[in-house]
N, C-alpha and C positions, 0 to 999 in steps of 0.2 A: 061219834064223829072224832074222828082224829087226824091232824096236820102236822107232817115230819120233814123238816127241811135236813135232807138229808147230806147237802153240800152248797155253801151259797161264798161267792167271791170272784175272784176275776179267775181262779180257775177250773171253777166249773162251778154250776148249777145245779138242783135237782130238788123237785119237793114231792112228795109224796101227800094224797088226801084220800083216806080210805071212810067210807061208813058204809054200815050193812055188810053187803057181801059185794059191792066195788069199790076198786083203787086205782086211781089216777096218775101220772106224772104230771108235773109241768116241768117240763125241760127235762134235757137228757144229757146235763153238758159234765158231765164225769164217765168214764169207761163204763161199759156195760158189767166187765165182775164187777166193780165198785160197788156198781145200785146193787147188782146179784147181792153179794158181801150183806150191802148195807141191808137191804129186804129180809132177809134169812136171819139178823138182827131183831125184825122186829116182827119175826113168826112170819114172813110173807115169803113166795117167790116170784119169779117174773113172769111165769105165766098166768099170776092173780090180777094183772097190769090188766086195764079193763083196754086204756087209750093214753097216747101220749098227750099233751096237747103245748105247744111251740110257742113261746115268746116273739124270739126272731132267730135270726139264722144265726147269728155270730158264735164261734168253735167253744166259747166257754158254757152254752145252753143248748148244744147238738151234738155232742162229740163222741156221745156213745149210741146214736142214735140209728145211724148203719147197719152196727151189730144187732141191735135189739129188732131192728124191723126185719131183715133179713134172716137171722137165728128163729123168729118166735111170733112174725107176721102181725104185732101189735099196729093197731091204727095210730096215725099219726094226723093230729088233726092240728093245721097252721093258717094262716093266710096265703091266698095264693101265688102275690110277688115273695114271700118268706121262703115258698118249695120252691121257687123258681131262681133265688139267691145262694142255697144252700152248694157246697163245692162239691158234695159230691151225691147230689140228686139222682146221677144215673144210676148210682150204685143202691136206691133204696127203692125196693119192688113197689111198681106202679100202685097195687090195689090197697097198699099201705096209707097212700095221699089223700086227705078229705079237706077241700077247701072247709074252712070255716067258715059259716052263715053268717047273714048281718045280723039275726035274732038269733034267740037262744034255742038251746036245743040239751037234749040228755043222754047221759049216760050210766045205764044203769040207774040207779037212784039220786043219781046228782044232774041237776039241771046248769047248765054251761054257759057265760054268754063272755063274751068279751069286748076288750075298748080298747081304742086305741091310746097311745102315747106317744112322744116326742121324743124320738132315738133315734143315731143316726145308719140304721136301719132300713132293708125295702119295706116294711108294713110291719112293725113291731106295736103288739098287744100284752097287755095286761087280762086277769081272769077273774068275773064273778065265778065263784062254786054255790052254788043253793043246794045247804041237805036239811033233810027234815030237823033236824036241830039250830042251824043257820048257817046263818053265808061267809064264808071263809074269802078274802079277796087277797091278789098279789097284785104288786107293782111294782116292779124294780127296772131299771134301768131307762131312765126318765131325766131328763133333762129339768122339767119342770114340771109340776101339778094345772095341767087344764083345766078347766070349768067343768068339761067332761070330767076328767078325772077324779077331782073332786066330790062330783056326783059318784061316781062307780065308786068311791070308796066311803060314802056314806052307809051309815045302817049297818057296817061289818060288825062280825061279833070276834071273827079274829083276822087281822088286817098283815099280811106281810107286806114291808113296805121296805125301798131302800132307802139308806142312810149311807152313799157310798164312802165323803170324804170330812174333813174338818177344812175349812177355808184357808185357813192359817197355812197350816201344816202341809195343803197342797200348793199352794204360792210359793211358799218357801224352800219346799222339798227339790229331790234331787231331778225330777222329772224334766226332759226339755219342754219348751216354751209351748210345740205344736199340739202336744200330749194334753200339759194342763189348761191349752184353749179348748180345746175339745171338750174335755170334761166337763169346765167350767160352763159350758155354751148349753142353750135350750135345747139341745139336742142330745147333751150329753149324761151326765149322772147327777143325780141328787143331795144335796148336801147336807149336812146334820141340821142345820139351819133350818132349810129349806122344808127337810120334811117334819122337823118341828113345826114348821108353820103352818102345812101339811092338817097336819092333827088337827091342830089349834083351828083351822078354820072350818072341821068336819060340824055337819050339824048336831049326829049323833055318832060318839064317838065307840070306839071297839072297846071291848072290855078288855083284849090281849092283841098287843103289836109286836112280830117279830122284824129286829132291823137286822134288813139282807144286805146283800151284798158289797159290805165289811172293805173297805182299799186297806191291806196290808200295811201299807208303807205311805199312808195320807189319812189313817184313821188310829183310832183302838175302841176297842168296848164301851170303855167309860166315859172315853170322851164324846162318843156319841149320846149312850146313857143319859149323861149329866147336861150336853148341850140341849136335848129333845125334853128332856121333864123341868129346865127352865124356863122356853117356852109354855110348854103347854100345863103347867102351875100356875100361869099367871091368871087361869082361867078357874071359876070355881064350878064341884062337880067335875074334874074333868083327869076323874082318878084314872086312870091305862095302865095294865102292867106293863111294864117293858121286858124286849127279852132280844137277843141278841144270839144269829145265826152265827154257826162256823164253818170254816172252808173245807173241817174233815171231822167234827164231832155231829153227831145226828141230832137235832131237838126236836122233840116232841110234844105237842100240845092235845090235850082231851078235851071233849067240848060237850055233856051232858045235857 
């Protein structure tokens, strides 16, 4: 099993979870050569792409998503206000579109299910992945951790989760007032805090957590790093590797 966050940040998305002989997207919000580029990196091409499968609609987690369905008729599996928010929905061939189910369902060897989260979004989901070695979970773009939530991120063995902002740093920063309400709000993105807290209240917690979706210019690395294992240190047992997505480097994680 292997998970490749092959672009995560405000501008653009894209992870990559391959085992056996399928491999997934979630999100397509980087140009379609990009993922090409990036695939062909890591021995793949885009016709190994089993299925897409959609966050929400917003241009930084769709953007290449046009080209690839049209070029190379990949299913594109979302919620059905998500295809019906998307701007340019007429342009992506009808038999491309598969509502997502309220139960789980598979592909190829990975079993699918998803949940909701609080974005301000038509129907924005988060992903369980189930492969025979374990479950791989994403969440990004979260205003806050629900109860649901919480639950879907339980039991991960590798948890991508976001850590978008530092508090400080987005209060203070250059951003207007209407930007950093938004962010700041249950609807918006997650904060290093927050998804420290995140962790800290998982029952069973991931052995490897990637922090996605990284604010530029209200975060860095470390400071998320160093904010999230303060929190969840205080806890004993409660060793997590941390690792930290970028906007244009690929990481990759193995999962034996």
């Amino acid at each position: 099993m292997q998970i490749s966050v092959l672009a995560s940040g405000s501008k653009g998305n894209c992870t990559l979870i391959r085992d056996d002989d399928t491999a997934v997207l979630i999100d397509a919000g980087i140009s379609a050569r990009r993922i090409q580029q990036k695939l062909s990196e890591l021995h793949l091409d885009i016709r190994d792409i089993s299925s897409i499968l959609i966050t929400h609609e917003h241009i930084d987690h769709i953007r290449g998503l046009k080209t690839l369905s049209k070029n190379y008729q990949i299913p594109l599996y979302a919620k059905l206000n998500t295809f019906k928010a998307m701007p340019f929905i007429r342009d992506i061939p009808a038999e491309c579109c598969r509502a997502l189910p309220d139960s789980s369902f598979t592909v190829g060897s990975l079993t699918v299910n998803s949940f909701a989260v609080p974005h301000d979004a038509a129907e924005p989901v988060g992903y369980n992945i189930q492969t025979k070695q374990g479950k791989i979970t994403l969440a990004t773009d979260l205003g806050f951790a629900t109860d649901a939530v919480q639950q879907a991120l339980d039991g991960s063995d590798i948890l991508v989760l976001e850590a978008n902002h530092d508090i400080n740093l987005l209060q203070n920063g250059s951003y207007p007032w209407h930007l950093k309400k938004r962010i700041l709000g249950t609807r918006g993105h997650l904060s290093n805090e927050a998804a420290g807290f995140t962790l800290k209240n998982l029952l069973h917690k991931p052995q490897e957590v990637i922090l996605a979706h990284l604010s530029e210019h209200n975060n860095t690395p470390q400071t998320a790093v160093n904010t999230i294992r303060s929190i969840i240190s205080q806890q004993e047992n409660a060793a997590v590797n941390l690792h930290v997505a970028s906007p244009d480097k690929t990481l990759s994680l193995n999962f034996n």
